[in-house]
C-alpha positions as CSV (number, residue, x, y, z in Angstrom):
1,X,15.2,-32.7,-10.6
2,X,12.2,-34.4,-12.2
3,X,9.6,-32.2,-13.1
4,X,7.2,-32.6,-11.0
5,X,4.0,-30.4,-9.8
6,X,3.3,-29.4,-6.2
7,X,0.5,-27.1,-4.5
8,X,1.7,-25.6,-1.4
9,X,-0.3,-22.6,0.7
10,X,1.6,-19.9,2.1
11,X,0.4,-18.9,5.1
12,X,2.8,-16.6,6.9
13,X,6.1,-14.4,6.5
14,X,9.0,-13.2,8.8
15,X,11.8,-11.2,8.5
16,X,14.9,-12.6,6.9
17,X,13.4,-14.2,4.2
18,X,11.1,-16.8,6.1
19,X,8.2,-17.9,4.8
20,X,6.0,-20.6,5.8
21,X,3.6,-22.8,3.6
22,X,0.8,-25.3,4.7
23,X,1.5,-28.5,2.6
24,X,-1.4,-29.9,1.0
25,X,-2.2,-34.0,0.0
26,X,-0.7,-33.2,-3.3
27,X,2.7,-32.8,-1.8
28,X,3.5,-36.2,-0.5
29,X,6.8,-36.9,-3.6
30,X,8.2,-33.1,-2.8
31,X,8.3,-34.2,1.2
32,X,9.8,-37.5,-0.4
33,X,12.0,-35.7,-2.2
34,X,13.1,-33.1,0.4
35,X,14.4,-36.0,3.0
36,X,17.0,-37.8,1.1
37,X,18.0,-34.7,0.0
38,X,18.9,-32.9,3.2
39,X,22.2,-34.3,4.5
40,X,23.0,-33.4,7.8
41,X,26.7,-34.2,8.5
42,X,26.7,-31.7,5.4
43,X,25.2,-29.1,6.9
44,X,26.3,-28.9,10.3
45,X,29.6,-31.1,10.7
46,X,31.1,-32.0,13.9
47,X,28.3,-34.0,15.6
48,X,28.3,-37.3,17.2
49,X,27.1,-40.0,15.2
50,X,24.1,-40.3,17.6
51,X,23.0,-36.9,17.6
52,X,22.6,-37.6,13.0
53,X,20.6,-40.0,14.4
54,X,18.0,-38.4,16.6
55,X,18.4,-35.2,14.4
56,X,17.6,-37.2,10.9
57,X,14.7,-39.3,12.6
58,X,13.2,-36.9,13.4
59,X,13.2,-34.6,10.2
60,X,12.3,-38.3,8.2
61,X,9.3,-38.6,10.4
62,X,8.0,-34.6,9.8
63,X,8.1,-35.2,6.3
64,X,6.5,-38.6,6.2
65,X,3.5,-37.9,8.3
66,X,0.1,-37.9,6.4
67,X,-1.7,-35.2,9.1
68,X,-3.2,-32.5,7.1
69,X,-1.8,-29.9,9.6
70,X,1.8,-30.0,7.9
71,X,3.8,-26.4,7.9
72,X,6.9,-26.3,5.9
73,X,9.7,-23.2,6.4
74,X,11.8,-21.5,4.1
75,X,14.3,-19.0,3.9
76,X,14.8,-17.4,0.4
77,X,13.2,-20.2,-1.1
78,X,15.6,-23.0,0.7
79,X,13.4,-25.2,2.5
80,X,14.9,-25.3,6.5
81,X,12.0,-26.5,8.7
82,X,9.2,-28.7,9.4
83,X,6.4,-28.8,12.3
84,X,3.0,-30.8,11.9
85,X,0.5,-31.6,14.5
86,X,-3.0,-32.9,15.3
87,X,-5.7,-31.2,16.5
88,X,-8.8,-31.9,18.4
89,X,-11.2,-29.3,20.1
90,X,-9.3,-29.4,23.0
91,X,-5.6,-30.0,22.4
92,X,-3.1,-29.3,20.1
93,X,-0.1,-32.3,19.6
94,X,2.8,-31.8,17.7
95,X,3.9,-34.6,16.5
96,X,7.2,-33.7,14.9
97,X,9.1,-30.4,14.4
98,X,12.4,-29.9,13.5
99,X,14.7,-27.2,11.5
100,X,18.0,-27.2,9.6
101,X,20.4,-25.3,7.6
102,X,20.5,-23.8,4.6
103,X,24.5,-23.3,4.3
104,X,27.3,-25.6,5.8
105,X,27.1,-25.1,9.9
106,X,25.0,-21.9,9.4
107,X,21.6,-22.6,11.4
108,X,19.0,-20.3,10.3
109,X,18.3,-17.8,12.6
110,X,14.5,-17.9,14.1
111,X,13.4,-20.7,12.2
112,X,12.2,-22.7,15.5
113,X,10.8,-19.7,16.7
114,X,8.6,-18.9,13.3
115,X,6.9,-22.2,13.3
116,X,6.0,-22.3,16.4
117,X,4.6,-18.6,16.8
118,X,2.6,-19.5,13.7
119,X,1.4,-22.8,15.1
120,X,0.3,-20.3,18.1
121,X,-1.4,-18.2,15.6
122,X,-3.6,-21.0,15.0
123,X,-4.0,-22.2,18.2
124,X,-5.0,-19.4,19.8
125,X,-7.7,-19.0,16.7
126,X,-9.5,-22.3,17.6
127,X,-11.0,-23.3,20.6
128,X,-8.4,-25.2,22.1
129,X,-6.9,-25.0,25.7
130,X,-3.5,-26.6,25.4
131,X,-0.6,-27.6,22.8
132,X,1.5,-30.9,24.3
133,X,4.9,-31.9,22.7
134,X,7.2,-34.7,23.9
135,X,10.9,-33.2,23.5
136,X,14.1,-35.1,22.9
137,X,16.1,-34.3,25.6
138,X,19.6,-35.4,24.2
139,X,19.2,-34.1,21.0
140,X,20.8,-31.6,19.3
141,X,21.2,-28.0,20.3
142,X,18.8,-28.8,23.5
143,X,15.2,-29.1,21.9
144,X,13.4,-29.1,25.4
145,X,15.5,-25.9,27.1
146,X,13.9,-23.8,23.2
147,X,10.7,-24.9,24.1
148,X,10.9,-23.6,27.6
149,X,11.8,-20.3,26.0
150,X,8.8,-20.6,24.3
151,X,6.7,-20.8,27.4
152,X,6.4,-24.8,27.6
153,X,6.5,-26.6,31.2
154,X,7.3,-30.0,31.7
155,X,5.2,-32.2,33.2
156,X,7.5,-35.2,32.9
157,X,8.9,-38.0,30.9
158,X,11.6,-40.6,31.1
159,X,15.2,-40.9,30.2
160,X,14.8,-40.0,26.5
161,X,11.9,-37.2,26.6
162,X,10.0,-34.8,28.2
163,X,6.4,-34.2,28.1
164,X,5.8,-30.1,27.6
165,X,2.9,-28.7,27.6
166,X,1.5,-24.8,27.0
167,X,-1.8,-23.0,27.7
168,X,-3.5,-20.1,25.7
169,X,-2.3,-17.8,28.1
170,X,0.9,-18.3,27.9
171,X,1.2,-19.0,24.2
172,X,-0.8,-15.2,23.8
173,X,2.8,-13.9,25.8
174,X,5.3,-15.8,23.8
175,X,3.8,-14.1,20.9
176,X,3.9,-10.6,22.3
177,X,7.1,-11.5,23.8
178,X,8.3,-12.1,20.2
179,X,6.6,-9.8,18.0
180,X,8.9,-7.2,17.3
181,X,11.7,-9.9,16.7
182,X,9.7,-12.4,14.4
183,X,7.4,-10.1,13.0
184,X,5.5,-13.3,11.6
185,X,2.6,-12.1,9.3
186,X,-0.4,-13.4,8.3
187,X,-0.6,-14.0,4.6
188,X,-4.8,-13.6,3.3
189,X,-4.5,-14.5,0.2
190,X,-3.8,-18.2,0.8
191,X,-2.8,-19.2,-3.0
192,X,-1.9,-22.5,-4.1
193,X,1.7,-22.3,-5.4
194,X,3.5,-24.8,-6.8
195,X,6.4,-25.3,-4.6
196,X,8.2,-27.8,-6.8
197,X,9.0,-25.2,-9.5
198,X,8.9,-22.8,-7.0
199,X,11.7,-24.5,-5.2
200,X,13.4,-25.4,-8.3
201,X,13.8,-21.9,-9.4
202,X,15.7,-20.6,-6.3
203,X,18.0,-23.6,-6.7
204,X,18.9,-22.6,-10.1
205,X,19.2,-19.3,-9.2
206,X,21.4,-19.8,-6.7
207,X,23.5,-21.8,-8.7
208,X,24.3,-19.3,-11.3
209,X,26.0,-17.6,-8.1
C-alpha cells in the first residue's frame, strides 16, 4: 500500500469487534482504494454471476458517493460495510448500504444490523419523521426481507425494487428490540483517526498470523 493519509471519525462500537467511522472529505483515495480491493467471488464463492453484479454495484456505488453522511464498518480493523444517506428536515434516504466479509464465505455477523441501528441513532436525534430505502429484491441474501426485520414496510416498487420506508416510532422499537444483541455505543470523543494507517496496521498484523 501507498502511504497515504486518511481522517476518519469513529462514531460507534458493538460487540465483536465492530466499529463504525463517519468518513470525512479527506477520504475519497481510501474509498477508492477499498473497492477494487474487495473481491467478492473471493469472499463468498458459489454465487451466480448476476447476483457479483447487483452485489459489486452496489458496494462501488457506497463508496463512490460524495454525501457527507458516509458510515464505514469494521470488524477488528477489516473494513466489511458501508451505508450513506441524505438528509433533509424531514426525511432520511439511504442511498446505498451494503456489507461483506472479512474471511472466505464467512459473513460478518450483525454488520447490517449495526449500521443501521446507528443510522437510527441519528435519526431519531434530528427532527426527522421517516427514513425511505429502495431495496434490491433479487439480490443477495434477500436485502428487502432484513429490512423488514428492521421495522421497514413497503410501500411498493417494480420488478427490480421495493420502496421501504420506517417511522420514528418504529425505528425507537428496532433499537430496543436490538439492544442487548448489538449493544452499539456511542463513542464522545469523536477523534479524527487516520484510517489508512490505521487500516494498514491490522493488515500487517494479521499477516504475521
Amino acid at each position: 500500500m501507498n502511504k497515504l493519509s486518511f481522517q476518519g471519525i469513529q462514531t460507534a462500537s458493538a460487540i465483536g469487534g465492530l466499529n463504525i467511522y463517519k468518513l470525512t472529505d479527506k477520504d475519497k483515495r481510501l474509498a477508492e482504494k477499498l473497492a477494487n480491493d474487495i473481491s467478492l467471488k473471493t469472499l463468498m464463492p458459489g454465487l451466480s454471476e448476476y447476483q457479483y453484479q447487483i452485489w459489486d454495484d452496489t458496494i462501488q456505488k457506497a463508496l463512490a458517493q460524495k454525501c457527507k453522511n458516509t458510515f464505514l464498518l469494521a470488524k477488528h480493523r477489516v473494513p466489511c460495510g458501508v451505508l450513506n444517506y441524505a438528509q433533509t428536515p424531514y426525511m432520511f434516504n439511504v442511498n446505498y448500504a451494503a456489507t461483506w466479509p472479512v474471511c472466505s464465505a464467512q459473513r460478518v455477523p450483525f454488520a447490517g444490523k449495526a449500521l443501521f441501528l446507528e443510522l437510527f441513532r441519528h435519526f431519531l436525534e434530528s427532527s426527522a419523521q421517516i427514513i425511505e430505502l429502495w431495496g434490491i429484491k433479487n439480490a443477495p441474501f434477500d436485502p428487502v426481507g432484513k429490512y423488514r426485520q428492521l421495522g421497514f414496510k413497503m410501500y411498493g416498487g417494480d420488478n427490480f425494487q421495493e420502496l421501504m420506508r420506517i417511522n420514528r416510532e418504529q425505528a425507537a422499537n428496532t433499537m430496543d428490540k436490538f439492544k442487548d444483541i448489538i449493544k452499539l455505543q456511542s463513542v464522545k470523543q469523536n477523534l479524527d483517526i487516520d484510517l489508512f494507517l490505521f487500516f494498514e496496521m491490522s493488515s500487517r498484523q494479521k499477516n504475521k498470523h
